[in-house]
Steps between C-alpha positions, in 0.01 A plus 500: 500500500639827415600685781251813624657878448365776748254725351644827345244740604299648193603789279263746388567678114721774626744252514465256240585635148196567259516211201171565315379848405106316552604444864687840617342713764117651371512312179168384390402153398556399127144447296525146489587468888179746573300216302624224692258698798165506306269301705431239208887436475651621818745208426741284747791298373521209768810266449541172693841372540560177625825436725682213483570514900335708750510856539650701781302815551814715623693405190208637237505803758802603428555435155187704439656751680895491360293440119184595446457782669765689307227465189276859560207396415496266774581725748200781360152543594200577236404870594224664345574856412199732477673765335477289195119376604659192727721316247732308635871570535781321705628611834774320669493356834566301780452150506362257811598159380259369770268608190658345206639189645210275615612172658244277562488134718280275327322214684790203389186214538310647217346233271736667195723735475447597200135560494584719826746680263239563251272573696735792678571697172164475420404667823772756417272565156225640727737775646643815412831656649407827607658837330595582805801306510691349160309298340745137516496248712673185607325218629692171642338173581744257615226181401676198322287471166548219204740745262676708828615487866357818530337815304571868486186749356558788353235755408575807338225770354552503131571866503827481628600265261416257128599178503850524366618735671399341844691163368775745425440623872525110582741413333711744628451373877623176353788274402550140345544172694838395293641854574427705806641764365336508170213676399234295283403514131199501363340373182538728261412490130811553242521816320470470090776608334416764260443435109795544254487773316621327187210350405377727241169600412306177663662555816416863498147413364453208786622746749256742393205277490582415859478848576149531349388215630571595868290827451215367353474221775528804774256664312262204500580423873432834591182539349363136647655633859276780498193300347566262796482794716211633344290237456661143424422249780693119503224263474345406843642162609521365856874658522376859444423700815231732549582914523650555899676198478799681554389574884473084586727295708719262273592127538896450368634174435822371203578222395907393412599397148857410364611744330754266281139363367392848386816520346474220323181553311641874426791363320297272307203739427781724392264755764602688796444435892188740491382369200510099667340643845222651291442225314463333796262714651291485193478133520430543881198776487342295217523173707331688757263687350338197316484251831336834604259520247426165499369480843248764448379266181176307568551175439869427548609689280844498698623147406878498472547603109235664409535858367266714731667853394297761342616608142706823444606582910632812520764468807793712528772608744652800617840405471791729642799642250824623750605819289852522656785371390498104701798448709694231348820278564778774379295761699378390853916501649474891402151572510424360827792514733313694774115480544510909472579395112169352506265753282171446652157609298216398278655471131253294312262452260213274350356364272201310464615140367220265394467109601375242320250297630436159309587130566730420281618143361857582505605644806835677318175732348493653798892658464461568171208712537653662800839611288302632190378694779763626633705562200200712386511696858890539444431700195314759669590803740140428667716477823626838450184665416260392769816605745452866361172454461423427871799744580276781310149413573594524897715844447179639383197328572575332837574109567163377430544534135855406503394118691576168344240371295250270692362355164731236459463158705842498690887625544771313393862568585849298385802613751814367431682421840841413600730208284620312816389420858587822756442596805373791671611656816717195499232249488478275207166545281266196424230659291392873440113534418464886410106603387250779606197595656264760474492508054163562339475114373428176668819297418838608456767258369878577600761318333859504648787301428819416769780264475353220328108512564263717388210662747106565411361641708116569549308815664129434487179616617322158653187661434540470114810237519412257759711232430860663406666194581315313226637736273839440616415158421452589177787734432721203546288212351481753193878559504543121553337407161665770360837410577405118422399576136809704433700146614194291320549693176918446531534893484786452786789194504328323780875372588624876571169499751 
């Protein structure tokens, strides 16, 4: 166990240098944070990290002293200034760890640990951390579960920061197994090299055509965004929540997958990590949706293989586009020797990606539909414009017209996490489970990968998604077939497997 340093007692800003110009003394919140307070997505980002040994209270004490604390933004309150008719600016302060650092004893004769654990965060989903204070905390439940020896919460309000930039802020705090020392990597995707120039009059007329391209996609995007907003509802299915939703207590469960697997059926569908996890959660939702569909059929209409989907569902996601620059293997030793390197902040856009819904007799479909997707999404700057977009409508019509859309059915987010196993405060990481709570939708579907697994995790409303663990159920039965027809078909040497 690593031994337990005294407490350094607590700077305030006047002694800590300013990093960020959106955190410095009076400075108010960006556009995007101010949305994050609207009360139909006055959002949490709730992370569950699972410890490989138990946690000493003391130790996370003072490394969230010593680390995080040098980070402004979580050392600054939420102040509304009515000068500017109460928007909200940041105002540093003092911190009592007493109300950041929660340590709870959990009753060790519980019939499972792990429902006790679920059951915790989603207790934490019917809370708010009051403005009066920063608005993080850390909770610590020293409970052996099946995947950890012990978990560590933490919730911070999405204002304060997307979801890169808190990995950033996490990955900062941490450093890998196989070298103390070391600070992780992260999955990163490689840079094209840019065209020769030599090509002549194709090359130029192929560049070109890419150009065009790209702006008529944003121009079609953009148009269908603001339909959507208008007027354009996803079809009603038993995943879609009714309006409030965002103001209901959420259930939050994931499920482990190998991540060698997903690589495998990304090399052979020639397709990328996003493009495999939404294939699978096409195959998933559709499984789902039909045993759904079935049971409200008179008659049994719910029989194992029988198509009980409606024709022409209109699902789609709100899937999240990071805007910055990713940190990436020849920049996290410079970019993030200190946590005060950290740049905290909401940098992202959206855009509204559509799902296919069918059952499908090939279950490799179900990628290929999902990378014509997203190749057509990559030519596009739809990310860019609904970030301005929102950015402009707030500046001067107020946050209620610059909210995420609530017509689509859910949110869907792809994180890349760290390369290798790390630890954190010196404790070695099992699992980390990042998702949120408090988004206009009923389901939210995280995807993270670390070392060699990948994460999905769950935030649902029980009220419309009773049974989330079925659907984890069929996340990996659906990524089970998948990965068996890509062997099936000999699309991978099964020897190298």
């Amino acid at each position: 166990m690593r031994r337990t340093r005294s407490l350094k007692p607590i700077q305030t800003t006047k002694n800590v240098e300013n990093i960020l110009s959106c955190t410095e003394e009076g400075q108010a919140l960006s556009p995007i944070a101010r949305m994050f307070h609207e009360p139909e997505s006055d959002v949490y980002a709730v992370t569950a990290i699972g410890i490989q040994t138990q946690i000493n209270p003391e130790v996370v004490k003072a490394n969230v002293v010593d680390i995080l604390l040098k980070q402004p933004r979580l050392s600054s309150l939420q102040v509304a200034d009515e000068k500017y008719g109460g928007q909200l600016k940041w105002v540093r302060t003092e911190v009592d760890l007493d109300n950041h650092v929660i340590v709870r004893s959990p009753d060790l004769n519980v019939d499972s640990a792990d429902i006790y654990v679920e059951d915790y965060v989603s207790n934490l989903s019917r809370t708010k951390i009051s403005m009066s204070i920063p608005m993080w905390d850390i909770h610590i439940l020293n409970i052996k579960t099946s995947k950890a020896e012990s978990v560590c919460i933490l919730r911070v309000h999405h204002s304060i920061g997307d979801g890169v930039s808190l990995m950033s802020l996490f990955m900062s705090c941490s450093r890998k197994v196989s070298g103390p020392d070391a600070l992780p990597t992260l999955h990163t995707s490689k840079k094209q090299k840019p065209c020769s120039s030599s090509g002549g009059f194709l090359q130029h007329f192929i560049e070109l055509f890419s150009v065009v391209l790209i702006y008529w996609n944003t121009l079609v995007d953009v148009v269908m965004f603001l339909i959507t907003i208008l007027f354009l509802d996803d079809t009603k299915t038993p995943l879609k929540g009714p309006p409030g939703v965002g103001s209901t207590p959420r259930r939050i469960v994931h499920r482990i997958v190998s991540l060698d697997d997903v690589k495998l059926v990304k090399n052979a569908m020639n397709a990328t990590i996003n493009d495999v996890m939404v294939g699978v959660t096409q195959a998933a939702l559709s499984r789902y949706l039909n045993r759904k569909y079935g049971k409200n059929k008179k008659g049994g209409g719910g029989a194992a293989g029988n198509n009980n989907l409606p024709k022409n569902i209109r699902l789609r996601a709100t899937s999240f586009v990071n805007l910055r620059p990713y940190l990436g293997n020849e920049d996290t030793s410079e970019t993030m020797k200190s946590i005060s390197d950290v740049k905290l902040g909401n940098l992202i856009g959206y855009v509204l990606f559509p799902f296919t819904i069918a059952l499908r007799e090939d279950a490799l479909d179900y990628v290929r539909s999902a990378k014509a997707a997203g190749q057509r999404k990559k030519a596009t700057l739809e990310a860019v414009c609904t970030y301005f977009m929102a950015k402009t409508f707030i500046k001067f019509f107020g946050t209620k017209l610059g909210s995420f859309p609530t017509q689509t059915t859910f949110w869907f987010s792809n994180i890349p996490g760290p390369q290798e196993e790390i630890t954190c405060f010196g404790y070695q990481v099992a699992y980390i489970a990042p998702t949120c709570y408090g988004q206009p939708n009923a389901l939210l579907i995280h995807v993270l990968s670390y070392a060699n697994t990948m994460n999905i995790v769950l935030s649902v409303d029980e009220e419309i998604v009773p049974d989330p663990h079925q659907l984890c159920d069929d996340l990996e039965e659906s990524f089970k077939l998948i990965k068996d027809a890509v062997i099936d078909k000999g699309l991978v040497d099964c020897h190298v497997y």
